[in-house]
Structures are given as C-alpha cells and as structure tokens.
C-alpha positions in Angstrom: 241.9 69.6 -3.8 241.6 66.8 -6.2 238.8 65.2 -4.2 236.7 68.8 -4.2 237.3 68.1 -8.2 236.3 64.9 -8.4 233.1 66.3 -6.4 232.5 68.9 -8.5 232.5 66.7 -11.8 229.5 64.9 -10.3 227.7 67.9 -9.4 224.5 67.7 -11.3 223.9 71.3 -11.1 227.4 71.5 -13.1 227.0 68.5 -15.6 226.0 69.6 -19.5 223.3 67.1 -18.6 221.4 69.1 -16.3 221.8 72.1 -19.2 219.0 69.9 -20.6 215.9 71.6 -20.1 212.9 69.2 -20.6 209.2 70.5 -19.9 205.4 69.0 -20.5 202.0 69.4 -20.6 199.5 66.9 -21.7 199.9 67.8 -26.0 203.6 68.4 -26.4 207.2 67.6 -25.0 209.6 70.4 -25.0 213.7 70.3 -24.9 215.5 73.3 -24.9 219.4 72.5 -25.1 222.0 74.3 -23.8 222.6 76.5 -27.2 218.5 77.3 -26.2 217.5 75.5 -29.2 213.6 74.1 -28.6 212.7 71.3 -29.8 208.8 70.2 -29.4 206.6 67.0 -30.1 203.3 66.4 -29.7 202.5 63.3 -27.4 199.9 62.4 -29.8 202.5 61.8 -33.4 204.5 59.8 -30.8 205.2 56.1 -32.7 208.3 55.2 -30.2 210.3 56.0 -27.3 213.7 54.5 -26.7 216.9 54.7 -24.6 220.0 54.7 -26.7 223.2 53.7 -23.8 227.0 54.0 -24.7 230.2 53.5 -22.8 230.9 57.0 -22.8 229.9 57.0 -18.9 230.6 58.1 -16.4 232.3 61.2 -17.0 230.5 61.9 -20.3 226.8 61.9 -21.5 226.0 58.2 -21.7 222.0 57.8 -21.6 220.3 59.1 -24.3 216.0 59.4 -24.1 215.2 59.1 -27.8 211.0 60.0 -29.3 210.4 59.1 -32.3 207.0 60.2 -34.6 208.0 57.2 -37.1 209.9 54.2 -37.2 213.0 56.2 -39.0 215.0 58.9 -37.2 214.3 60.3 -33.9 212.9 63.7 -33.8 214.0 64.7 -30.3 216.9 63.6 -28.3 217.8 64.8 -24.5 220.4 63.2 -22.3 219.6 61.6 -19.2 220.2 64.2 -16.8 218.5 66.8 -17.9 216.5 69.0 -15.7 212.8 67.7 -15.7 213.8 64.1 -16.6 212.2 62.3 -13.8 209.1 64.6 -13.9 208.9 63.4 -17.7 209.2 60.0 -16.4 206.3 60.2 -13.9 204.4 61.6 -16.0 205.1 58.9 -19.0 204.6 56.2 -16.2 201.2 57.4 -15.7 200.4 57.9 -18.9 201.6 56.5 -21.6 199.9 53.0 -21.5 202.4 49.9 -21.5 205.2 52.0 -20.4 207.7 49.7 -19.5 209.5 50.8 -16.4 211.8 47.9 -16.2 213.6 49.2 -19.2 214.2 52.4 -18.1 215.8 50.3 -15.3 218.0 48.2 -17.2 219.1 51.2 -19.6 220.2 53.2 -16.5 222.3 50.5 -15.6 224.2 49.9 -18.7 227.3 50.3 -19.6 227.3 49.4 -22.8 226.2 50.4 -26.5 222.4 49.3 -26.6 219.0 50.5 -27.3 216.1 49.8 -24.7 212.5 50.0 -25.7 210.6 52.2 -23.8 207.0 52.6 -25.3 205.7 51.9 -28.5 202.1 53.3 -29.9 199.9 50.2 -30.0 
C-alpha cells in the first residue's frame, strides 16, 4: 500500500505540475493554471527567460520557467511539469537564437535556490 502511494505521488498525470497548461504558436505563449487563469505573452516583448530552482523538491514544485518583457518582474510563471513544457522547449531550442540548452540542464538538476539564465534578447 504505501509503495502504490509513493507511486502515485510521482504520477505526472496526478502532480499540480502537469495542471499547468502551456501552449504556443509562433506570436504568443499561453499558460492556463489550474484555477484556468490565462496568461499570454508575445514572443516578440520577450527581454528574458530564466529558471528560478528551490529546495522545495521533490515532493513539491521546485523548477520554476520564468519570461520576462523587461528586466523587472516576470510576467508569466509556469512550473516545470506542466503539460506542453518540453514542446515549449523544442520549440525555444529552435528558435529562440542563443538558447542555451545547458542551463536548462543544470537548472533541472538543482537542488538548490538559484536562477539559471535561459535566453536573453540580444
């Protein structure tokens, strides 16, 4: 019983991550939360993406994507998780120039509190 738990917990299909709803197209980036609040930005206002880690993990939320349309507060946040993440990623892999892959890498793999930059506008 308590390993079927333990399974569960790790379920994506059950974690408030996966609640995350993120979609694209080539102008905007759309989040829809679990509350089915949407929040959109344009890919072309984008000034900054970042990943913002805690040590909340594993159990809760602990990888934040982060877009910014100026260098002050971020105007969309989505855990990572969220249904459509790695589609997001593709697609910001292939197009988003200086994407820097090996960021997302090392912000997966924290455990820590710690911002990764992902992309900057040039």
């Amino acid at each position: 019983m308590l390993v079927n738990f333990i399974r569960n917990k790790r379920n994506p299909s059950l974690l408030i991550e996966a609640q995350f709803l993120v979609s694209f197209d080539n102008e905007n980036i759309s989040v829809i939360d679990p509350d089915g609040k949407d929040s959109i930005v344009p890919i072309k206002n984008l000034t900054k993406i970042d990943i913002l880690t805690t040590e909340d993990g594993p159990w809760a939320p602990d990888v934040f994507w982060r877009f910014f349309i100026d260098d002050n507060d971020a105007v969309m946040i989505f855990p990572g998780g969220a249904t459509g993440e790695s589609e997001l990623l593709t697609f910001m892999q292939d197009n988003f120039k200086n994407f820097d892959s090996v960021a997302v890498i090392k912000a997966m793999g924290s455990t820590s509190l710690a911002t990764f930059k992902i992309w900057e506008h040039a």
